[in-house]
C-alpha positions in Angstrom: -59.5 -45.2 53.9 -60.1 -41.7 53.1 -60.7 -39.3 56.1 -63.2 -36.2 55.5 -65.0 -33.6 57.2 -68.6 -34.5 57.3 -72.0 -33.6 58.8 -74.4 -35.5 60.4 -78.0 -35.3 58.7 -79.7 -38.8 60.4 -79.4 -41.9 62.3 -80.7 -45.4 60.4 -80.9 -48.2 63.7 -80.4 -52.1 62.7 -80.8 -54.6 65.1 -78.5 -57.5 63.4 -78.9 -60.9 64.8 -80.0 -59.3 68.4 -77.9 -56.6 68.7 -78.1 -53.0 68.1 -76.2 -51.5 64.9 -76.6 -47.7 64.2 -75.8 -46.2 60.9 -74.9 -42.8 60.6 -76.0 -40.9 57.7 -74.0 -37.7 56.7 -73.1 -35.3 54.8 -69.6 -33.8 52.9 -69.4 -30.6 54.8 -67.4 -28.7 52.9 -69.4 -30.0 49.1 -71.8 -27.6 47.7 -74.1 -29.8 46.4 -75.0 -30.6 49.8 -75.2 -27.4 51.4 -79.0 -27.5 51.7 -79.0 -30.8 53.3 -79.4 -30.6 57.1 -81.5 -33.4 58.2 -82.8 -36.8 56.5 -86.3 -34.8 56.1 -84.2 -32.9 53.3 -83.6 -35.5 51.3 -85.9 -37.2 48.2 -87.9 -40.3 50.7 -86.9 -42.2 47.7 -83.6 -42.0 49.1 -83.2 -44.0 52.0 -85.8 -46.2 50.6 -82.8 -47.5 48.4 -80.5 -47.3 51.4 -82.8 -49.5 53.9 -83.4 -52.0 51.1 -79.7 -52.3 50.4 -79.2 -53.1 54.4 -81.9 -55.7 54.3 -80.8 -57.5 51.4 -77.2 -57.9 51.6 -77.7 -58.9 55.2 -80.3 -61.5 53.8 -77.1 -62.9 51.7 -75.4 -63.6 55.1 -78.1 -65.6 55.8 -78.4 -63.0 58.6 -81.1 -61.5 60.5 -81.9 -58.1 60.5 -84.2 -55.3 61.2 -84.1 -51.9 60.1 -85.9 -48.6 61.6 -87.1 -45.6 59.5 -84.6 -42.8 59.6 -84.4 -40.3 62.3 -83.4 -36.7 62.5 -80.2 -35.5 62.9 -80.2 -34.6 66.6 -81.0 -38.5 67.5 -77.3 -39.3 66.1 -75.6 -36.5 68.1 -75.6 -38.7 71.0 -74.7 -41.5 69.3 -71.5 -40.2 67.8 -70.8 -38.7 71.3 -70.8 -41.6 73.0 -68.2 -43.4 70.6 -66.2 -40.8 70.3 -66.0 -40.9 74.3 -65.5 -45.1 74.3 -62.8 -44.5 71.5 -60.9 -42.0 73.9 -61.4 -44.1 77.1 -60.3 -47.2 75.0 -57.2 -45.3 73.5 -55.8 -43.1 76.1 -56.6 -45.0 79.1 -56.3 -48.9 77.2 -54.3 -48.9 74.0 -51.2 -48.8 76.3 -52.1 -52.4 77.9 -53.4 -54.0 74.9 -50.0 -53.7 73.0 -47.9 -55.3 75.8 -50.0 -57.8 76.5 -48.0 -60.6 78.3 -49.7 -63.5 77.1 -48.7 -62.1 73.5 -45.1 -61.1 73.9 -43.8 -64.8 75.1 -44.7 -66.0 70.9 -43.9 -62.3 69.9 -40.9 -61.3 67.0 -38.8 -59.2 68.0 -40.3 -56.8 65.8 -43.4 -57.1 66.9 -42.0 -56.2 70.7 -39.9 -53.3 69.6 -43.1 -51.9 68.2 -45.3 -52.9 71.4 -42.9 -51.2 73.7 -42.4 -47.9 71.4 -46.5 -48.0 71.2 -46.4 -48.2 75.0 -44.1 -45.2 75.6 -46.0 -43.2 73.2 -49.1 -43.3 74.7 -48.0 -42.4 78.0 -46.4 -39.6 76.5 -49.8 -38.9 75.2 -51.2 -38.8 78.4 -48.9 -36.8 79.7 -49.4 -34.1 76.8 -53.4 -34.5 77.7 -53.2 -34.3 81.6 -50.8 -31.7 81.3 -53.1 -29.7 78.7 -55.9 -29.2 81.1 -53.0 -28.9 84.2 -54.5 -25.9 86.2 -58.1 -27.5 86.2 -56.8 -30.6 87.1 -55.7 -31.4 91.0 -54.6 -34.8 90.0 -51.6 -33.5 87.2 -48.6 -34.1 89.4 -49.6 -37.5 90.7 -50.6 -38.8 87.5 -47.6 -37.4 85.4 -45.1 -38.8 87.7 -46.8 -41.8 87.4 -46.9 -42.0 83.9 -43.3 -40.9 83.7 -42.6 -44.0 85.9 -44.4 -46.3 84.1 -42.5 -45.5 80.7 -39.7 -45.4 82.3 -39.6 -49.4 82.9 -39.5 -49.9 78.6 -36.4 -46.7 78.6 -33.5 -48.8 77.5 -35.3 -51.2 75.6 -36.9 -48.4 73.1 -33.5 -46.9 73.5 -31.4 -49.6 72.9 -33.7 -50.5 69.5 -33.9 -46.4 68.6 -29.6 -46.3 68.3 -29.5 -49.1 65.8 -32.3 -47.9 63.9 -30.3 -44.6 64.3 -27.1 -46.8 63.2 -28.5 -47.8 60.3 -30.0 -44.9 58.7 -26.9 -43.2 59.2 -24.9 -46.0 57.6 -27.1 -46.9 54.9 -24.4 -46.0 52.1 -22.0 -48.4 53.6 -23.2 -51.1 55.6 -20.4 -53.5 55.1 -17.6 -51.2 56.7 -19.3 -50.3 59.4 -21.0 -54.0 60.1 -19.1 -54.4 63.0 -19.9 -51.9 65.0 -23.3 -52.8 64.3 -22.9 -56.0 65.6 -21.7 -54.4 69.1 -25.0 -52.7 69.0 -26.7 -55.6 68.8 -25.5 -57.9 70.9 -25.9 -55.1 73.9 -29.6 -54.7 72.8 -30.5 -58.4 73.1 -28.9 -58.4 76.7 -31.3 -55.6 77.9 -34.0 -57.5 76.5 -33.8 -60.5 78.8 -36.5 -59.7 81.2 -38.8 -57.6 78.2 -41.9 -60.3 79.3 -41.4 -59.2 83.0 -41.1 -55.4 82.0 -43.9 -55.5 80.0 -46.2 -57.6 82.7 -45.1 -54.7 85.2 -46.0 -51.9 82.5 -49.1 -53.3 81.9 -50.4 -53.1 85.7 -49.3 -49.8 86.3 -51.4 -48.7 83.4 -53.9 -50.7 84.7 -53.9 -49.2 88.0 -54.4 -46.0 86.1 -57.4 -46.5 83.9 -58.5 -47.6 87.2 -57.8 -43.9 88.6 -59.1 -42.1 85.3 -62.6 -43.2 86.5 -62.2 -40.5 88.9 -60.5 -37.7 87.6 -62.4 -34.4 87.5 -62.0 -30.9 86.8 -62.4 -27.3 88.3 -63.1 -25.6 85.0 -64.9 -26.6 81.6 -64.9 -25.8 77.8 -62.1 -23.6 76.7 -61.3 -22.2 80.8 -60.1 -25.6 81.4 -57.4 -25.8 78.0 -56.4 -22.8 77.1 -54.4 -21.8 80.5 -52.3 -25.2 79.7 -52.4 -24.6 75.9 -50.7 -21.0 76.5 -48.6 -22.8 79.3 -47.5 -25.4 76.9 -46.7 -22.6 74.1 -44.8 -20.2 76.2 -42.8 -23.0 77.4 -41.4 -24.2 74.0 -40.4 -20.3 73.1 -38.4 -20.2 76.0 -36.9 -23.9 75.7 -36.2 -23.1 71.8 -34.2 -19.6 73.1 -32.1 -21.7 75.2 -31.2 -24.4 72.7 -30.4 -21.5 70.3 -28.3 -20.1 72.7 -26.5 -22.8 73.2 -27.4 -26.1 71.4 -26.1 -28.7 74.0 -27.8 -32.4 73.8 -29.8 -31.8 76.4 -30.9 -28.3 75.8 -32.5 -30.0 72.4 -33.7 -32.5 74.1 -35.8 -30.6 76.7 -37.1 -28.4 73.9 -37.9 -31.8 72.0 -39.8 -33.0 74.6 -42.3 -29.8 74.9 -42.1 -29.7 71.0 -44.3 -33.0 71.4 -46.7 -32.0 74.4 -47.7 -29.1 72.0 -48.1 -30.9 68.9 -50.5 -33.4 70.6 -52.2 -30.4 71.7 -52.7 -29.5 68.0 -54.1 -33.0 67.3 -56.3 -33.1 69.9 -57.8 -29.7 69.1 -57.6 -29.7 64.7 -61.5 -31.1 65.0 -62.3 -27.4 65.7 -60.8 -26.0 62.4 -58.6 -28.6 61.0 -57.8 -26.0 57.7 -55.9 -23.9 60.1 -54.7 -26.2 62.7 -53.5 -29.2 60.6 -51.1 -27.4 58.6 -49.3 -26.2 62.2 -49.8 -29.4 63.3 -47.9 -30.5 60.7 -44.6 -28.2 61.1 -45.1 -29.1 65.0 -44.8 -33.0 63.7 -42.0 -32.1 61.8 -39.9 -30.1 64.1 -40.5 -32.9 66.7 -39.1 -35.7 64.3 -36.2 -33.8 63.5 -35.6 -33.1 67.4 -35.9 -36.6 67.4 -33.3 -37.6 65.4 -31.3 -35.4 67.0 -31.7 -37.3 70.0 -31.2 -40.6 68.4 -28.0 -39.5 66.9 -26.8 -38.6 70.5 -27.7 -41.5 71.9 -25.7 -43.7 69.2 -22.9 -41.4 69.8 -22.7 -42.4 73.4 -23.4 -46.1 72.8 -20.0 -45.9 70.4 -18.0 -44.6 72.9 -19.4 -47.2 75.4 -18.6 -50.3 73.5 -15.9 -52.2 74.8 -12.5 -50.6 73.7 -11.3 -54.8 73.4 -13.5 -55.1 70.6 -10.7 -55.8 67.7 -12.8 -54.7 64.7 -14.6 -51.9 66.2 -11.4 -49.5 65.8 -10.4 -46.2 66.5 -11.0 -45.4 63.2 -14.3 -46.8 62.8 -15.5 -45.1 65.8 -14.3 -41.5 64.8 -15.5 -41.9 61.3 -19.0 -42.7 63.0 -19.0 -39.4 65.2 -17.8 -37.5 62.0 -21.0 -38.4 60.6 -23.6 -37.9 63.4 -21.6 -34.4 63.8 -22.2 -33.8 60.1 -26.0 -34.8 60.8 -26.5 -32.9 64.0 -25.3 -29.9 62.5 -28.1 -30.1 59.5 -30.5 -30.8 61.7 -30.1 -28.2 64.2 -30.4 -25.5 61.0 -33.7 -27.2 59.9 -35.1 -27.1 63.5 -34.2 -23.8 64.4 -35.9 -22.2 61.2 -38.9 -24.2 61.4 -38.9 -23.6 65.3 -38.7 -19.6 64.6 -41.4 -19.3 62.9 -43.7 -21.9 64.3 -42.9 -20.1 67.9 -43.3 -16.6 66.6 -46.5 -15.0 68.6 -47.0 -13.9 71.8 -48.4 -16.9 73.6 -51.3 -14.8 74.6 -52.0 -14.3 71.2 -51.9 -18.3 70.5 -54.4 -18.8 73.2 -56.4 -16.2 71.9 -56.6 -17.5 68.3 -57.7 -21.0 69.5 -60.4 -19.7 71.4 -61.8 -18.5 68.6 -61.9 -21.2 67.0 -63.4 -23.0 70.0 -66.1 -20.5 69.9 
């Protein structure tokens, strides 16, 4: 799949075997060959005589029926590719979170398949969080809705958790899995016992989610276009300045992990908004994702420092040794980490976060 820029020039409708099918035709925005070409009319009629006889005929190999309509202008697809782009978000911010811990799936489930249903899950309420909290001052709804998304993620915590510290474990210990095999098998054994009652967690996930698409129907708010964003987008901004000074200051676990967590809010923002001008926003996008991943092994490496410390000191071959040679590592780690992040943080923080809000209005406009 290749993903390009591309504009609209017409709208070919199909009705196949009773239902409608419509075809956008477009354009390679940014291609000079077609910079002339701004509706169907443009085009040789030679054209998409080719392209509806193509339609007809290998649908006539299907032994299908079809029906195709002469091409329209431009503006009939506008409202076409409005309305899926507006099913598409419904379905992924409000639904994806339910399809991938769907009960009647997880019982027959690997558990790979589960560890990635129930990271999935957590990520897309982290998505909506990042959305509702983007539009925040227009929206009278934010705090009930974040707490409830913070709640419903909450119910899958220890299991991502528990699956995030040996995936931690093991990229840490990738030169010398052998020596350190036992402790791994600690880590193990504690993450199948959280994962008893994963069917029931998931089944309650999946109704609070639910509940909330329910809710969604309703939401409104006080502002529109840019008046409702960019408050939230500044908001968001300013917020992971100040969160970065403090982790600077002093680089505890949890001052990293705070400014981790708004690291992420603003890089969905980026994504959300790199449709407007994705030349300038996807390459910030990018240092956003990669400041967030390296926050995030941070994390993970904290975590898998705790669960060392909390295995069982009875456990004969997970020695003292072992143990310290483990935190000598993750220390090691940490440390690299933290001098990545805080270069990549410096300059990706660097304006006034009046001026950020500033330079994405105009590239709303």
């Amino acid at each position: 799949m290749c993903l390009v820029q591309a504009r609209a020039v017409g709208l070919m409708s199909m009705i196949d075997e009773g239902q409608a099918d419509h075809k956008i035709i477009a354009v390679l925005e940014q291609d000079p060959i077609y910079d002339d070409y701004k509706s169907a009319s443009d085009f040789p009629r030679h054209t998409f005589k080719m392209l509806k006889r193509f339609l007809e005929d290998y649908k006539v190999l299907e032994s299908k029926d079809v029906e195709v309509d002469e091409i329209m202008p431009a503006e009939a697809a506008h409202p076409i590719i409005e309305n899926a782009l507006n099913r598409y978000s419904a379905e992924r911010r409000q639904g994806k979170a339910i399809a991938v811990v769907d009960p009647a799936r997880t019982t027959e489930a690997s558990r790979e398949n589960i560890d990635l249903a129930v990271h999935d899950a957590r990520k897309r309420c982290k998505e909506l969080r990042a959305l509702i909290r983007l539009v925040r001052p227009s929206f009278d709804g934010y705090q009930r809705e974040n707490a409830a998304f913070r709640t419903a993620a909450r119910l899958l915590a220890d299991l991502r958790d528990a699956t995030t510290v040996l995936d931690a474990f093991d990229a840490l210990t990738e030169d010398d899995t052998e020596r350190f095999a036992p402790v791994r098998g600690a880590l193990a054994t504690e993450r199948a016992e959280l994962s008893s009652d994963t069917g029931e967690r998931l089944q309650a996930f999946a109704k609070r989610m639910a509940e909330a698409r329910q809710r969604a129907r309703k939401w409104t708010l006080e502002d529109q276009g840019f008046d409702a964003i960019g408050p939230g987008l500044e908001r968001t901004y300013a917020r992971c300045q100040s969160a970065m000074q403090c982790a600077i200051k002093k680089p505890s676990i949890d001052n990293l992990h705070e400014w981790r967590k708004l690291v992420k809010y603003n890089r969905t923002h980026l994504r959300l908004l790199r449709g407007l001008f994705a030349p300038v926003i996807e390459p910030v996008r990018g240092q956003a994702k990669r400041l967030s991943d390296l926050l995030g092994d941070h994390h993970d490496l904290a975590m898998l420092a705790d669960a060392i410390d909390s295995i069982d000191a009875g456990e004969p071959a997970v020695n003292a040794q072992l143990r310290k040679q483990l935190h000598q590592r993750i220390s090691e780690r940490c440390q690299a980490i933290e001098a990545e992040a805080f270069d990549l943080g410096r300059r990706l923080y660097a304006q006034k976060p009046s001026h950020y809000r500033s330079h994405a209005e105009l590239l709303w406009r």
